[in-house]
C-alpha positions as CSV (number, residue, x, y, z in Angstrom):
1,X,106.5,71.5,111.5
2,X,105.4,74.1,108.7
3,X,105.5,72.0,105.5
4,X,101.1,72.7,105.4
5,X,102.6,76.3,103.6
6,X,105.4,77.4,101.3
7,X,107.8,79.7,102.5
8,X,107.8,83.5,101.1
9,X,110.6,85.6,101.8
10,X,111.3,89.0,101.0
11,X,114.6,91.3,103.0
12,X,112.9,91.9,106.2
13,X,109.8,89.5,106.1
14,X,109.6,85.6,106.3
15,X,105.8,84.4,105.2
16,X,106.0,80.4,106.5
17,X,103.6,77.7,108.1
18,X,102.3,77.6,112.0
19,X,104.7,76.0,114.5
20,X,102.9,75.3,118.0
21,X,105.5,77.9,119.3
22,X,103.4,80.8,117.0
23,X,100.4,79.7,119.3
24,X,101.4,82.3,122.4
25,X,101.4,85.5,120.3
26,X,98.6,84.0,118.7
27,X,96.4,83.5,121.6
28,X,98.1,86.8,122.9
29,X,96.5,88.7,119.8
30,X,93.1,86.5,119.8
31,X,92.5,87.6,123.8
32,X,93.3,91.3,122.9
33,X,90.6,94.3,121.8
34,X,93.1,94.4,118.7
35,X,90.8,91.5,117.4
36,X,87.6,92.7,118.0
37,X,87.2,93.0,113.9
38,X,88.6,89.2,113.4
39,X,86.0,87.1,115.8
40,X,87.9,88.3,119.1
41,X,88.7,88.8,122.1
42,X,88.7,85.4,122.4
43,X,89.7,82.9,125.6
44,X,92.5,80.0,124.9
45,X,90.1,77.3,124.1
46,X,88.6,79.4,121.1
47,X,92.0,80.5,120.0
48,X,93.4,77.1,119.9
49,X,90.4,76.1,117.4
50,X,91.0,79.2,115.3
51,X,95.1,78.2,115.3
52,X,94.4,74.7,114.7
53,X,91.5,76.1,111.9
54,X,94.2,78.2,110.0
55,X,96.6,75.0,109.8
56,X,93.8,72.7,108.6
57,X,92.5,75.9,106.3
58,X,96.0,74.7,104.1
59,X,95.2,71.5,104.5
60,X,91.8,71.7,102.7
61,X,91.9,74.7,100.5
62,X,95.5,74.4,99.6
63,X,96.1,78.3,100.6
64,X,95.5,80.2,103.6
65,X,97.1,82.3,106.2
66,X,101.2,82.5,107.2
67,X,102.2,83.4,109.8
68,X,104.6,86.7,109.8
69,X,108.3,86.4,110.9
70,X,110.8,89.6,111.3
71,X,113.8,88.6,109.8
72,X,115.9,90.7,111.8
73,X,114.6,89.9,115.5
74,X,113.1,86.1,114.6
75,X,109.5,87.4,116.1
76,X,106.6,86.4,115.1
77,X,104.7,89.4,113.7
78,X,101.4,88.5,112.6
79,X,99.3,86.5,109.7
80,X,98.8,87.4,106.4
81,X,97.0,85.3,103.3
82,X,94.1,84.5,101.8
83,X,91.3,82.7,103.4
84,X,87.6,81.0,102.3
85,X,85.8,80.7,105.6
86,X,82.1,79.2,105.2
87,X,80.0,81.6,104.7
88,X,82.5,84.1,102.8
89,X,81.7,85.3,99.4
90,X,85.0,85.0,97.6
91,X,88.4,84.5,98.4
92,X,89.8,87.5,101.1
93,X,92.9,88.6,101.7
94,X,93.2,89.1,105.5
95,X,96.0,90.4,108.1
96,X,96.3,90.3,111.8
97,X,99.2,92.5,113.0
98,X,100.6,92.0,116.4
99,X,101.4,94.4,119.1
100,X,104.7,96.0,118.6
101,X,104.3,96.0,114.9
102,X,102.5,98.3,113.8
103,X,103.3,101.5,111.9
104,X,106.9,99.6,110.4
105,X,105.4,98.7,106.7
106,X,105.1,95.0,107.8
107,X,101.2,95.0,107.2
108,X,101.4,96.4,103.9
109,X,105.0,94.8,103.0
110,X,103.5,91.3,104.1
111,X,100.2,91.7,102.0
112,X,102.4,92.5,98.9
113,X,103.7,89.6,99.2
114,X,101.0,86.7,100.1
115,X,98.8,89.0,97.2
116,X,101.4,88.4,95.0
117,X,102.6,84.5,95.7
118,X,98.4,83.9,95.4
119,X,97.9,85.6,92.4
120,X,100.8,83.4,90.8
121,X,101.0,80.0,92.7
122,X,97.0,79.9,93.6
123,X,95.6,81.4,91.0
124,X,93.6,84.2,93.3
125,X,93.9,87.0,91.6
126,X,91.7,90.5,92.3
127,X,91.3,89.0,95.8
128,X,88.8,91.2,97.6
129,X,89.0,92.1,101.5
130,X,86.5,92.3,104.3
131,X,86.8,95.4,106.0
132,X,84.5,96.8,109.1
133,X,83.7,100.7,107.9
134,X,84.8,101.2,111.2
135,X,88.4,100.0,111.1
136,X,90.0,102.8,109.8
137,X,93.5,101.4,110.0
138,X,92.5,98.6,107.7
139,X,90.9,100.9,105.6
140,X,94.0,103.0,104.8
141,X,96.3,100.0,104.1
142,X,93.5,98.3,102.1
143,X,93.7,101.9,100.1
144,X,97.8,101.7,100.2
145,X,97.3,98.3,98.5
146,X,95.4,100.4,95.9
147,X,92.4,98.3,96.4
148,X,88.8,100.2,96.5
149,X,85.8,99.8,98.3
150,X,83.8,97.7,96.2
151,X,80.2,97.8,98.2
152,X,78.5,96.7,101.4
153,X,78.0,93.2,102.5
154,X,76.7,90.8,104.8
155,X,79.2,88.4,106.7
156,X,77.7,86.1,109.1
157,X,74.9,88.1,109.9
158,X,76.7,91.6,110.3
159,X,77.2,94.2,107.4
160,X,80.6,95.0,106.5
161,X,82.7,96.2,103.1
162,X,84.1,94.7,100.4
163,X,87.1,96.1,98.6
164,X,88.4,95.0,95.7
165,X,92.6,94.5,95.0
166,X,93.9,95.2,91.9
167,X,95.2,92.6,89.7
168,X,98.4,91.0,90.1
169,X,98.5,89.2,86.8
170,X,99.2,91.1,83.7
171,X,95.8,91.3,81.3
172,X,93.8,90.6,84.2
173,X,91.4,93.4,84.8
């Protein structure tokens, strides 16, 4: 069942809701050092909440994270979207690229497009992202995206940065 989002497509990307056969690579992702700047590693119980937590984050907020699909191969390659988590200043556009993934433009290709379709169907325009000054990777798509580091935050307790995406919307500054 996926009706909690809307479907994006683009060519090679499909942006759609969770099924409970995304919860594998999820969990897969969650347990992995690849999550240490998300809330991870984490063990099945916690992942379960945080997959259950993105579904019910559509449910309340009426926007939040897909889940990436490869056209080509049907795998699931990620999340992408825009999330409001208590405690978070603003609106944040957020990924989570899986292993196997990584270096193909799907990160930046996906952000485009959940930027984009939340600038014009949610109204979340000049979204900003949390990024970890040491997560260099996110860091250099954040740049790619043309956003710019905005200034230094507190999330939960821990500092982190803010940067700022451009506007999608024309006359928004």
């Amino acid at each position: 069942m996926t009706e909690h989002a809307p479907r994006v497509t683009s060519n090679t990307l499909i942006l759609r809701g969770y099924m409970e056969s995304d919860f594998a690579r999820f969990a897969e992702f969650a347990a992995s050092e690849r999550a240490s700047f998300v809330g991870g590693p984490m063990g099945v119980a916690d992942s379960w909440r945080s997959f259950l937590g993105s579904i019910g984050h559509w449910t309340l907020r009426g926007f939040g994270m897909w889940v990436i699909e490869d056209r080509a191969t049907q795998r699931v390659a990620g999340r992408v979207g825009v999330i409001l988590n208590d405690g978070w200043h603003e609106p944040e556009l957020a990924w989570h690229i899986y292993e196997g993934f990584e270096g193909q433009g799907v990160a930046f290709e996906a952000s485009l497009l959940a930027r984009e379709y939340s600038a014009r169907h949610f109204g979340l325009d000049r979204v900003m992202s949390y990024i970890s000054k040491e997560n260099q990777r996110s860091m250099r798509l954040a740049t790619r995206l043309g956003a710019h580091f905005e200034k230094d935050v507190e999330l939960r307790g821990q500092p982190t940065q803010m940067w700022r995406h451009p506007a999608v919307l024309e006359g928004d500054t």
